[in-house]
N, C-alpha and C positions, 0 to 999 in steps of 0.2 A: 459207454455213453448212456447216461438216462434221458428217456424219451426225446434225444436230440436237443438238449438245453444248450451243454456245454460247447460252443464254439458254432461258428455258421459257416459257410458262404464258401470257396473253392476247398483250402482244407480239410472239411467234413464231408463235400460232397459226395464220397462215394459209401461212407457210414450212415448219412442222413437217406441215399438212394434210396439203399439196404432194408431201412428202417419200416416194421412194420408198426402198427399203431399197436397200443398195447390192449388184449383184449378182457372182460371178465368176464363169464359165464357162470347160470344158474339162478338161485333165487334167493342168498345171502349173501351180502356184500360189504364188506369193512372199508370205509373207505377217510383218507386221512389229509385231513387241510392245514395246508404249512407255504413257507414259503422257500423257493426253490431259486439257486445261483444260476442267471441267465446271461448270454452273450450273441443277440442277433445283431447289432450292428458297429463288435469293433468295441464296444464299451459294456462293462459289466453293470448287472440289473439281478433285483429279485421281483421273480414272478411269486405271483398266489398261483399255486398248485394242490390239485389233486394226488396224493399218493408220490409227491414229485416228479409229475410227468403236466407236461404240457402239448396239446391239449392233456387233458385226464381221460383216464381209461376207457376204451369202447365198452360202456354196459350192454350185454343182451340179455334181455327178458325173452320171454315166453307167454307169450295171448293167454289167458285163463289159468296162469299160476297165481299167488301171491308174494311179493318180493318184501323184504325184511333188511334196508341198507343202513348199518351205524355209522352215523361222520361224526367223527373226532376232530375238533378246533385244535390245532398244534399253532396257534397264530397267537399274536398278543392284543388282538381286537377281536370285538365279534362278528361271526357270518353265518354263511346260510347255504342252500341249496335248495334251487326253486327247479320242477321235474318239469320244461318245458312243453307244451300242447297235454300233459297227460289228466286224463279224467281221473281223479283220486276225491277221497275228503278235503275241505279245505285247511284242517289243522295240518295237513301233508303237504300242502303246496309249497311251503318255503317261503313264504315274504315276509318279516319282518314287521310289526307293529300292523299283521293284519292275519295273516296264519299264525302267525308264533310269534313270539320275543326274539328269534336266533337262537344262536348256538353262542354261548358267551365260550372266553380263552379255557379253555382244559378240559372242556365237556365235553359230551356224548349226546347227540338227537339221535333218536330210531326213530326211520320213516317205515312205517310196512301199510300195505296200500294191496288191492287186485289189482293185475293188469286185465283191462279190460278193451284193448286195440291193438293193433299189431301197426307197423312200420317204421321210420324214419324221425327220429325226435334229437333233441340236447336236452342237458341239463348247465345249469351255470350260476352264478352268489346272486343271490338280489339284494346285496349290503353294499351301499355307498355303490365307490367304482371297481370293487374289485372283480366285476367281469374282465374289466378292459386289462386287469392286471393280469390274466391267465385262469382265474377259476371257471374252466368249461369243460363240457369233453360231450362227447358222440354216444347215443341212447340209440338202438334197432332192438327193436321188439320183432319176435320172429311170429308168423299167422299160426292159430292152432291147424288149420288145414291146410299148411302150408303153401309158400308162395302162389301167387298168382300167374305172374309174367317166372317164365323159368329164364334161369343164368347158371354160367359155366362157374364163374367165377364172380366174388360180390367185394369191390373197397370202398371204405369210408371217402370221402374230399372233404375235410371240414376247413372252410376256410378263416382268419379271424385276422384283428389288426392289433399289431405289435407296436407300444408306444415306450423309449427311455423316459420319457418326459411323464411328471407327478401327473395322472389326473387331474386331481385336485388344482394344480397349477392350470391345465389345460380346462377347465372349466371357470379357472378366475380369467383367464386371458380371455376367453370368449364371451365372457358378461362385462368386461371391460371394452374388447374390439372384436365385434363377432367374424369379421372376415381377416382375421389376421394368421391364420394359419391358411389361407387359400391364395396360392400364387400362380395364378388360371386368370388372374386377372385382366380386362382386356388394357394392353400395351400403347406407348405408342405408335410401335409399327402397324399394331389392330386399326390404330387410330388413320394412318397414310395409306393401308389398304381401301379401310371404309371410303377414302375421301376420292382413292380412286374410283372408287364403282358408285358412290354418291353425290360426289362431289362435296364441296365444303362447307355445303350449306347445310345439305344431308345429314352427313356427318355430326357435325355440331347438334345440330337438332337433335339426333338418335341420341347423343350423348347428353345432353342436357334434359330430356326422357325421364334416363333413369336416373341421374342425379335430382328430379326434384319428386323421383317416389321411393328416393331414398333406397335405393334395390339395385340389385348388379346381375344382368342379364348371364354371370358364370357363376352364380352363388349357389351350385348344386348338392353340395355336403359343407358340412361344417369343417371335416378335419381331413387332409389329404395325406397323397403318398411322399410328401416332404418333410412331413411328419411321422406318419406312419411306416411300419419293413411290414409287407401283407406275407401272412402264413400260410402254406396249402399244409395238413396235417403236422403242424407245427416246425414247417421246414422254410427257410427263404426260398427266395427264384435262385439263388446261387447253389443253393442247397439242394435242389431235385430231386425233391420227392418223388418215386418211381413205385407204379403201382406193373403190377408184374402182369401179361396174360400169355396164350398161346393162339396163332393164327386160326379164325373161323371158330371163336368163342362167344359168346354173347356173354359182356363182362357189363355187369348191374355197379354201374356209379351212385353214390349215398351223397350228393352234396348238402352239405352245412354252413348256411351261413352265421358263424358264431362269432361274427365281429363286433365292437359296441357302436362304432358308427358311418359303414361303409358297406354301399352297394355295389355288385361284382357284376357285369358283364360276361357268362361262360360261354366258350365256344371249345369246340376242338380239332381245328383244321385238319383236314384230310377225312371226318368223320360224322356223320351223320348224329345225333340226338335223338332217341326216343325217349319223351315221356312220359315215364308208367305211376308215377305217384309222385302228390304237391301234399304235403305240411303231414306226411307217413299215410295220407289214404291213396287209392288206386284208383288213376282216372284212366279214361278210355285211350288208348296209346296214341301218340300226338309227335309226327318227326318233325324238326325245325334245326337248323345250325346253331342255333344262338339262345338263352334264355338270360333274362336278369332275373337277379337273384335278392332279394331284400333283407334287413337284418332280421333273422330270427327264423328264417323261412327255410325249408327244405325241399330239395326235388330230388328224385330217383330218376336217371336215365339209365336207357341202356345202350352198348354199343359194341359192332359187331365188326372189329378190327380185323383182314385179311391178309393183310400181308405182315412179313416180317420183319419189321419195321419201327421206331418209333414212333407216336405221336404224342403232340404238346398237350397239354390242357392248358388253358390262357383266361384267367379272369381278371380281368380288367376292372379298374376301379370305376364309378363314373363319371368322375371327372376328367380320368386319363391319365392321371398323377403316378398309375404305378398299377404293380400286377402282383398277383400272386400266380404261381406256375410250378407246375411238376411234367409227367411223364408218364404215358401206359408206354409198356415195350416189353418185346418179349425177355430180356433178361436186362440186370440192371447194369448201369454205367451207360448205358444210350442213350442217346438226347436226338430229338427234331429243333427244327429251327423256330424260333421262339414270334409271333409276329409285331410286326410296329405297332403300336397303341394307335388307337380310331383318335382323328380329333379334339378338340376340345370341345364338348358340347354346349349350346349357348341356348337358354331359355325363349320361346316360343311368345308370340301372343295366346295362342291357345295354353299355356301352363300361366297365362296372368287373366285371360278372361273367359274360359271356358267355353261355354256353349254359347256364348256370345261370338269370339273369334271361328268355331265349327260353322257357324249359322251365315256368317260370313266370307266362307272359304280362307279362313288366315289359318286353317292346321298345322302349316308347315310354314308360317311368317318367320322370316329371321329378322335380323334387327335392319337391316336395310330397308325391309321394306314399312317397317315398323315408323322406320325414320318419316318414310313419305307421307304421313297420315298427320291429319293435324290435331296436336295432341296439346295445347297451349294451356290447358288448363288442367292436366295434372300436376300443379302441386298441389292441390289440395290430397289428392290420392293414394298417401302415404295413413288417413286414415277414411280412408275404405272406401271415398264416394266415388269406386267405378261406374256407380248409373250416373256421376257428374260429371262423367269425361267428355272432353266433348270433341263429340265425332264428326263434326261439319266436315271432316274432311271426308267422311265413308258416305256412300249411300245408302242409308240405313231403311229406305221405304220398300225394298223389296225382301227384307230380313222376313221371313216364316218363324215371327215366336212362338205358334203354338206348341211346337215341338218341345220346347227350353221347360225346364222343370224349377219354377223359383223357389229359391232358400229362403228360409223362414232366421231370422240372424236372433238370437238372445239379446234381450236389452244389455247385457252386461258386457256384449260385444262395441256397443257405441259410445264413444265420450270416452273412452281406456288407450292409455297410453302402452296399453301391452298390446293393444292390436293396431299393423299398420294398415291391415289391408282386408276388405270384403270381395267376396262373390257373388253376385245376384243369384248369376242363372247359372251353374257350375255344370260340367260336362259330365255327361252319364254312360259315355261308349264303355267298353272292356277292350277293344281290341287295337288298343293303342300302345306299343311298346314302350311309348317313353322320350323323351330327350336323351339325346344321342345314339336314339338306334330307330328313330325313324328313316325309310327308306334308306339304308345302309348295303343293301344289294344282298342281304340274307335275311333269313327266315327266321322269323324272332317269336317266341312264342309269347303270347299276352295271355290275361283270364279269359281272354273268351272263348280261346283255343281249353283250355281245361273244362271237363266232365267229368266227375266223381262216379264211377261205375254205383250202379245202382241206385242213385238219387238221393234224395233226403232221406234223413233220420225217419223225417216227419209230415210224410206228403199228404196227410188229409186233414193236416188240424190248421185252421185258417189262421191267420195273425189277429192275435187281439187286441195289440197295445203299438203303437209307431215313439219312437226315442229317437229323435234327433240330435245329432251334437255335431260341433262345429270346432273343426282343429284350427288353431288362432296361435300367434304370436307376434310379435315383432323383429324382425332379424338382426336391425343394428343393435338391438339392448338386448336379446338374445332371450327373449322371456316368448315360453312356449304354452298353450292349453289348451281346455277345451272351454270354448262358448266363453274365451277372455278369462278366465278364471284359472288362476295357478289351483293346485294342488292346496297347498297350505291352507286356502280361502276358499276352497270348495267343499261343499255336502256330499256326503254318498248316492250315486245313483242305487235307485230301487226297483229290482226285477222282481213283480209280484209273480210268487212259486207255483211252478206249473204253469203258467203263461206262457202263448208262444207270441214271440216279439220280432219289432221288425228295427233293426238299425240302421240308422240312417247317418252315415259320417259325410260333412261335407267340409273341403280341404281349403280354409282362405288363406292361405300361404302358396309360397312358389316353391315350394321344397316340398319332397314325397315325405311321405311318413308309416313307418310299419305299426298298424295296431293290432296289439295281442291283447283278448279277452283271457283271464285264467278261467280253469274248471268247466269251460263248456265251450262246443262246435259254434262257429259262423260257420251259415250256409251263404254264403253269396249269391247275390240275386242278378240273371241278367236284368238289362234296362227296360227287359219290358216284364219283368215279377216273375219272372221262372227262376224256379234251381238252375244253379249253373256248378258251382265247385263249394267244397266243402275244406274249412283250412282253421288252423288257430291263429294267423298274423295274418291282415290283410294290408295289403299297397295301398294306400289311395296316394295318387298321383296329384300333382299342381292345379287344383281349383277344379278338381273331378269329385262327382260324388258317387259314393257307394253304400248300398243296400246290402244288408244280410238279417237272416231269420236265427234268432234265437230260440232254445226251450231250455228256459229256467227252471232246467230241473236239478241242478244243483244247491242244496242251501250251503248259508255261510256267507263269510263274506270275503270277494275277490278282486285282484287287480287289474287294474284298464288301463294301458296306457301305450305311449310310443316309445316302439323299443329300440330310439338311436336314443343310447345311455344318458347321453348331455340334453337332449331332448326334456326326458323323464326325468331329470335332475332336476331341471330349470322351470317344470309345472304340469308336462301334458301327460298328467297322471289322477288315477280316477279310484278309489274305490266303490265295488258294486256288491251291492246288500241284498241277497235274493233270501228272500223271507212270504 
């Protein structure tokens, strides 16, 4: 069996259990891009692979060596391999038409780069879609003084979403009908429920709501688990990935999430969560049941399993569409009981009006009560005049705006039919889990639960320069940016070198977004300007804003964008010119 390709689901289960990830060690590394016969659901497929293995091999580095890796295009297109979160030069990064040309069909790129960090990274193509084809794989860098947090035993979770269907097809259907791969949508019966606890006036009104802002209070991802078979270490949930320990271990979990566009829910029933490191640095250890996990993002947990026993790992997608799932146990072929998917999660007023809904007590408004509120003149609000809505229904004279922090919008934001919707006054908390894991009766970890052991990079050099940008799209025509601006039609942003900067992303969409800077740390700033955590992708959530400190102290030029694949495709993509 190579790397678990060939065959899924009961049949393999107990070869896929078995299956340990395939490792490489040292500081040269050959490594070879082809494409690989696949079979996760019942129908055959070719993945883009690494080395023929899927995910691609665990690379481990070593803090303060120098690494030297050849990849060989055995493909009959060109690609790439971009070293995710890693500080290198930027002719090393791997993006295409901004680090290098690619790797054209027959070639050879040498990356050789210092490592200069230790922990928890990927690597994966930044050509076209062939992340979502299989070109990924799992990067631990080991500390030169070795671990911090000690573990008995250490496995990779890299989770990712397995499609038969062409990208390429799946990105024309989504700019043709953007919610046509989402069947979360609310039903009939949604509809006879609502009428019962609204009645039918209620009802109606809720529903005619969101039809004239053009928005579906379940339009949480783009591409669900009806579409997608989610991977834990390239295995189905049929398949049961089993990661091995021994009772009264402290066994150090590696999650990855290497999907192109799906956020994961992790918990692990029967066991506790510590978290010792978010995007491979080390924050001050933090227990919770539950963490969401965003595309691109990594967490280190540990867990200290006593008995002899199975336990599940269960990451849920957020929609609820579907899981990825394995196994810790003391030897393999064991299995725990797998659990029911949470809900279907359904958008907030607080994820469409921010600190506007906070300021109000709506944090937790569902659509019911959403209903109550007189809302008669949002149609216009499909482009953007949430200060036009009109609230005669709310008491708005006791509202405290001094608190509310207003958005400053680009002109290039108004009068664009790529943008449906603004924020004035967007929300600035961290310690909000999210849609569908508010108040859920466990303990969820947010940013504000994380602390980066030892704080900034950069704790005395003041911010000299504020960059504000604004994540913008339209959902029905599927066109995504920053500040209204595709990619195509946008200038390079300019980090003048040696500047410490302050970023300022504000989210006017109802969908989260992961943003990854290349070649240099965000320091994420709590809400009132302190250090809080330090990471390479950060979350911003539905009409929240966040702050982080840069130091542009890398030159070259890098890429900025969101890293749900279809996202980045369709515009909210940035290059950044530090000169």
């Amino acid at each position: 069996m190579v790397g678990g390709l060939v065959g899924t689901g009961i049949l393999n289960a107990a070869r896929a259990a078995a299956r340990a990830p395939s490792v490489l060690t040292g500081d040269r590394f050959d490594l070879s891009i082809g494409e690989t016969p696949v079979n996760y659901t019942g129908n055959m497929g070719l993945a883009t692979t690494v080395n023929s293995l899927l995910p691609g091999p665990v690379l481990r580095w070593r803090e303060g060596t120098t690494v030297t890796l050849r990849v060989t295009n055995r493909l009959r297109v060109p690609t790439s391999i971009h070293w995710h979160g890693i500080l290198l030069p930027f002719q090393m990064d791997g993006v295409p038409g901004i680090s290098y040309p690619g790797i054209a069909p027959g070639e050879t790129f040498t990356y050789r780069f210092p490592v200069k960090q230790s922990g928890t990274y990927w690597y994966h193509s930044h050509t076209k879609f062939q992340e979502q084809t299989g070109l990924y794989g799992p990067l631990v860098i080991e500390p030169a003084r070795g671990e911090r947090f000690h573990a008995d035993r250490d496995h990779v979770v890299m989770l990712n979403d397995w499609t038969d269907v062409d990208p390429e097809r799946i990105f024309a259907i989504l700019k043709k009908q953007s919610d046509y791969f989402n069947f979360n949508e609310l039903t009939v019966s949604d509809f006879a429920h609502d009428v019962s606890m609204l009645g039918l006036r209620g009802a109606l009104k809720e529903r005619a709501m969101w039809n004239r802002m053009r928005m579906s209070p379940r339009d949480v991802i783009d591409i669900s688990g009806f579409t997608y078979t989610y991977l834990m270490n390239g295995v189905t949930p049929a398949g049961n990935w089993t990661g091995l320990f021994q009772p009264g271990e402290r066994v150090r979990l590696r999650f990855i999430n290497g999907s192109s566009n799906s956020y994961f829910d992790v918990r692990i029933p029967g066991l506790k969560l510590t978290v010792v490191a978010a995007d491979g640095q080390d924050v001050e250890p933090v227990t919770v049941d539950e963490f969401r996990i965003a595309v691109a993002e990594t967490c280190d947990v540990i867990v200290e399993p006593k008995h002899d026993r199975a336990y599940t790992i269960f990451a849920q997608s957020i929609d609820r569409s579907g899981y990825a799932r394995g196994t810790l146990a003391p030897k393999s072929g064991m299995e725990a009981d797998v659990p029911v998917m949470d809900t279907v999660p359904t958008l907030t007023m607080v994820d469409m009006m921010g600190a506007m809904a906070q300021g109000h007590g709506m944090q937790g408004m569902d659509r019911g009560a959403m209903a109550g509120m007189n809302m008669a003149s949002m149609q216009g609000m499909q482009h953007s005049q949430m200060s036009g809505m009109d609230m005669s229904g709310m008491d708005m004279s006791g509202m405290d705006m001094s608190g509310m922090v207003k958005a400053h919008h680009a002109r290039t934001e108004y009068h664009n039919p790529g943008v449906d919707m603004h924020v004035d006054y967007p929300r600035t908390n961290l310690d909000d889990p999210g849609v569908g894991l508010r108040n859920n009766g466990r303990r969820v970890l947010t940013y504000a639960d994380l602390h980066t052991i030892g704080g900034s990079l950069y704790p005395h050099e003041p911010v000299t320069k504020d960059i504000e940008l604004h994540l913008t799209g339209n959902m029905e025509r599927f066109i995504w940016s920053f500040d209204g601006v595709i990619f195509s039609k946008a200038k390079p942003v300019h980090f003048p070198a040696g500047r410490h900067l302050r970023i300022i992303l504000c989210n006017d969409t109802m969908m989260n977004h992961p943003i990854h800077l290349h070649g240099m740390w965000s320091e994420v700033e709590s809400p009132d300007g302190q250090f809080q955590v330090r990471k390479h992708t950060v979350n911003v959530q539905p009409a929240q804003r966040v702050t982080y400190r840069v130091k542009a102290d890398a030159l070259g030029r890098w890429a900025y964008h969101c890293h749900l694949l279809y996202h980045m495709e369709a515009g909210m993509f940035r290059e950044v010119v530090v000169a």
